[in-house]
C-alpha positions, 0 to 999 in steps of 0.5 A: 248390274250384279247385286254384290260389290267385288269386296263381298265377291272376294270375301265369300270366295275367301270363306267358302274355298270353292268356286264350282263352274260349268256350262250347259246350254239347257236353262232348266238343267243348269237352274237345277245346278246352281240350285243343288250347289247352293244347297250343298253350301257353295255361295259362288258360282261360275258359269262359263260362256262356252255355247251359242246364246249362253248369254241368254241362258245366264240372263235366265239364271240370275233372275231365277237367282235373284227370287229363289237363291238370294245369297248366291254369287253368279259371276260368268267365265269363259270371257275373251274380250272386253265387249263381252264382259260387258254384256255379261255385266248388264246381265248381271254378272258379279264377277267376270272370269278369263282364261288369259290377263287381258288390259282391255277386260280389266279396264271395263271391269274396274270401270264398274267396280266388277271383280275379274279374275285372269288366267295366268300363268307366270309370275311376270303376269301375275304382276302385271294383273295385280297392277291392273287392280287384280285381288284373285288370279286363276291359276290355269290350267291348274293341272299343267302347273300343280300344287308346287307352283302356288307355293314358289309363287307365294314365296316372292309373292305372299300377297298374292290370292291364287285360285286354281281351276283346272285338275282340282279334284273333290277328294280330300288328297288333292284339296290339302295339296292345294290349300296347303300350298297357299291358295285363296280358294279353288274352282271345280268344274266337271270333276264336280259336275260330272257328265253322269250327274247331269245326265242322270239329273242326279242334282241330290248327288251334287248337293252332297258331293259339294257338301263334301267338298266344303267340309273338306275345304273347313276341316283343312281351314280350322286344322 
């Protein structure tokens, strides 16, 4: 069972503004990118089941998490159906992540207290989420829709908490865009952890990237 309530999972994505994701089959690389971002400063993580065993490899993770990274949110993406989500929260998942709004995921999440966040798209989901007990909805894919649409969205809708993932990029630009329109906080994937920083093992370049991100996301917070 994950170690943080879905209050806490909500606060710290609130504080920070950024959640980075990726997937990557190799258990040693992907503890040197949950590392390096959590020295850059970013306390919520995604790690998407995208891969044959990426179960495994997340188990891996969260007890590697839970003795050298005690104040790191790892949650799982990438999550289809409600058998799934399950597995993953036995392993210690704080927070569940799917590209679609799906009932049967929000009942088992809620079941346990778990934060889920659903991709959605149109208002009329967004509603339908929000009904289901949904605190953060994934804005995706982000770049089909953009900047323009959280703001139309926060209009009829000021309650409602939007992370986009998906076309968000790490430059000051695109994240004001973002911010300034409304949203809670953003998911990076491989804008941020890019393919030459992992094949390179360039994981000090991610710190700073990330570091980056973060002072960008605070200056724009505090303006």
């Amino acid at each position: 069972m994950g170690q943080f309530t879905r209050i806490q999972v909500v606060t710290k994505m609130n504080e920070t503004g950024l959640v980075p994701l990726f997937y990557h089959h190799d258990i040693e690389v992907s503890k040197n990118i949950i590392r390096a971002c959590y020295e850059g400063g970013a306390k919520v993580i995604e790690f998407t089941s995208r891969g044959d065993f990426a179960h495994e490899v997340f188990a891996s993770l969260v007890k590697y998490a839970r003795v050298e990274l005690p104040e790191l949110i790892l949650g799982v993406g990438s999550i289809t159906d409600a058998a799934s989500a399950s597995v993953y929260m036995q392993l210690g998942a704080n927070f569940i992540v799917t590209p679609v709004f799906r009932e049967d995921i929000a009942i088992v999440c809620n079941r346990r207290k778990v934060l889920w966040l659903p991709g959605c798209a149109t208002l009329t989901e967004i509603a339908q989420a929000e009904e289901m007990g949904c605190e953060i909805i994934k804005l995706f894919p982000g770049e089909s829709y953009g900047s323009a649409f959280v703001k139309s969205i926060k209009g009829p809708q000021p309650w409602t908490s939007i992370m986009p993932t998906g076309g968000v990029l790490p430059i000051k630009k695109n994240i004001q865009e973002w911010f300034d329109a409304g949203v809670t906080c953003v998911g990076m994937g491989s804008k941020l952890i890019s393919k030459e920083i992992i094949d390179n093992r360039n994981f000090n370049s991610l710190t700073d990237e990330v570091k980056n991100v973060i002072q960008i996301i605070e200056s724009i917070k505090t303006k």
